[in-house]
N, C-alpha and C positions, 0 to 999 in steps of 0.2 A: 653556361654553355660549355660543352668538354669538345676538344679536340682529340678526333680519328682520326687513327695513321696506318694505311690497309700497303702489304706490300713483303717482299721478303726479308729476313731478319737483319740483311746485311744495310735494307734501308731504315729499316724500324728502327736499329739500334739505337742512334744517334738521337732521336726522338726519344727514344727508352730514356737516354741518358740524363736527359733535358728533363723530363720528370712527368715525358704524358705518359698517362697506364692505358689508355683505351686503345694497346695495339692488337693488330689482326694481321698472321702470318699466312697467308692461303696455300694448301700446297698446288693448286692449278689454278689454271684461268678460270674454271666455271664455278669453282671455289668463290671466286677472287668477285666476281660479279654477281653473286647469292650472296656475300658478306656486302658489296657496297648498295645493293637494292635495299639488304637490311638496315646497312646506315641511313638512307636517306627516309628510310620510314620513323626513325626514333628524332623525339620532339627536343630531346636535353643533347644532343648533338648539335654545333653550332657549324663544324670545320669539318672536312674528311679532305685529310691527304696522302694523294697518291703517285707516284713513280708517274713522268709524263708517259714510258714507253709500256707501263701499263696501261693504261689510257686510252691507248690507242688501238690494242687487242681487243676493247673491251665491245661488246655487240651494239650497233650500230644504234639501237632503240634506247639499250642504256646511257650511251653515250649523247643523245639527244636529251634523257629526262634528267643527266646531267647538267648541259645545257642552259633548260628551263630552273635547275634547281637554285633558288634562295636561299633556304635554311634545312638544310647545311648547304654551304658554301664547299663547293669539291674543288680542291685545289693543286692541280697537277706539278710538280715539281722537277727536277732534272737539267739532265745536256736536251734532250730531246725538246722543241719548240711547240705550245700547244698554245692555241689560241683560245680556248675557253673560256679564262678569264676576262679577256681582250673583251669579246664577244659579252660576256654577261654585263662589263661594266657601260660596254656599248649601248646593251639595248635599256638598261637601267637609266643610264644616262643623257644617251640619245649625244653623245659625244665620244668620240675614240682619243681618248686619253693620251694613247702612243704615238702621237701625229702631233 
């Protein structure tokens, strides 16, 4: 399984450097949500990470079948607080882990 890392270059770098290749620079937002709709349809992707404060621009239906998504695993990162992970490991679980 490869890890995706969708987001501006200033975030991608860092990622770059670490040694994933599967990055994706969007220059907008609707860019940015056509490339992650793509990631979640390919089967050899395991991970997509993305900027939480992009995340959060992202249309309200995508950000739902985020949500629900298993494999890949979309995983928000940043200053900005996103509960999505919280939420998936919840309903997986059926226990909230942060408590």
């Amino acid at each position: 399984m490869e890890i995706a890392v969708v987001g501006p270059l200033e975030f991608t770098l860092g990622f770059q450097l670490a040694g994933v290749k599967n990055l994706h620079n969007p220059a907008d937002h609707e860019e940015m949500a056509d490339i992650i709709r793509s990631l979640l349809g390919q089967t050899e992707i395991g991970v997509v990470v993305v900027d939480n404060s992009d995340l959060i621009i992202l249309p309200e239906r995508l950000r739902m079948q985020i949500a629900e998504s298993v494999t890949p695993t979309v995983l928000g990162i940043g200053t900005e607080e996103d509960n999505t992970l919280r939420e998936s490991i919840k309903s997986a679980l059926g226990v909230d882990l942060w408590k």
